[in-house]
C-alpha positions as CSV (number, residue, x, y, z in Angstrom):
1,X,0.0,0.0,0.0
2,X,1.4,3.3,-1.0
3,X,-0.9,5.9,0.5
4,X,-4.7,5.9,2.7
5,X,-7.2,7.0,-0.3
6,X,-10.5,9.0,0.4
7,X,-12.4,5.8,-1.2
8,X,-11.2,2.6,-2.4
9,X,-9.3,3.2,-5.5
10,X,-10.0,-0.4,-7.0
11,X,-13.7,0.6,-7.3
12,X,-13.7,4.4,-7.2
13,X,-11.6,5.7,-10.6
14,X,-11.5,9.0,-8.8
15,X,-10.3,8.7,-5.5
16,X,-8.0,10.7,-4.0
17,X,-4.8,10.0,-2.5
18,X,-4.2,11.6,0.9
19,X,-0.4,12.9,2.2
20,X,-1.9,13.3,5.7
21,X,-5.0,12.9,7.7
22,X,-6.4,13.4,11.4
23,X,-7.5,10.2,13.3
24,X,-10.8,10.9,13.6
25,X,-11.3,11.5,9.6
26,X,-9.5,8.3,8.9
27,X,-11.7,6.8,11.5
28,X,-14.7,7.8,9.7
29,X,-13.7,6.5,6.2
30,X,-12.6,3.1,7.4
31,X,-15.3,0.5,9.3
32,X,-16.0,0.9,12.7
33,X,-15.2,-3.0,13.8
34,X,-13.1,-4.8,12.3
35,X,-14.2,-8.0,10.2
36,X,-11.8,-11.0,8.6
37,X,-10.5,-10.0,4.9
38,X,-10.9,-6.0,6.0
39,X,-9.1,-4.4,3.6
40,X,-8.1,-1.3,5.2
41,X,-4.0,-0.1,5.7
42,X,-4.5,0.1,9.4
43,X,-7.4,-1.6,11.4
44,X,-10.2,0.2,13.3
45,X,-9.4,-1.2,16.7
46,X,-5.5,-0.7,16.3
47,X,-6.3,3.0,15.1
48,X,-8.8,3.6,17.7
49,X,-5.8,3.1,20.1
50,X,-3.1,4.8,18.7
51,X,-5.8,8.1,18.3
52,X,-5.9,7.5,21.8
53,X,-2.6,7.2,23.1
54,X,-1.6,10.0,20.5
55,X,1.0,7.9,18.1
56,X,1.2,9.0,14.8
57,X,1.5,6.3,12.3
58,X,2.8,6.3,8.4
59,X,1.2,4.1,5.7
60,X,4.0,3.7,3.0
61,X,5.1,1.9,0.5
62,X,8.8,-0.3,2.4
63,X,9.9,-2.2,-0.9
64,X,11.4,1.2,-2.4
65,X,14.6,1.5,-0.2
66,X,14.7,4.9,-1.1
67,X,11.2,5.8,-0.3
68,X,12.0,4.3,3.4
69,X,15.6,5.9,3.8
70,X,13.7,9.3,2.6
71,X,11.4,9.0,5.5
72,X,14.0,7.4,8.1
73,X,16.0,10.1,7.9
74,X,13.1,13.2,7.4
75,X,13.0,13.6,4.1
76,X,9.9,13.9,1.7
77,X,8.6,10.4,1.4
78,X,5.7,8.7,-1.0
79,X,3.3,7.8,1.9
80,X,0.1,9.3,3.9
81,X,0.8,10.1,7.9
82,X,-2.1,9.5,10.2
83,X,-2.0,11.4,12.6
């Protein structure tokens, strides 16, 4: 997964990739319980504790080296932080 979209891009031809996004509107775009063969980048109980505890988390894209050194080391990477 490269990036959190604003619908699912396999059925919408328009949606939108996000850079960055608040908990609570992730929240509200993904299910509220989670379900076997969800297809979400992060889950809706894991997300509803890291809103809580406050941890920021990236969705990105690992298998590019670069794109991983780029954000490792604070650089502009291809990825959406939730945060």
């Amino acid at each position: 997964v490269d990036h959190v979209y604003d619908a699912d891009p396999r059925t919408n031809p328009n949606a939108k990739k996000l850079e960055s996004i608040s908990w609570a509107d992730y929240r509200s775009i993904i299910p509220k319980e989670w379900t076997s063969g969800l297809n979400s980048p992060f889950d809706p109980i894991a997300s509803e504790l890291a809103q809580k505890d406050g941890i920021s988390v990236m969705i990105m894209n690992g298998k590019p080296l670069d794109n991983l050194k780029n954000y490792l080391n604070g650089e502009k990477f291809e990825g959406t932080i939730i945060s």
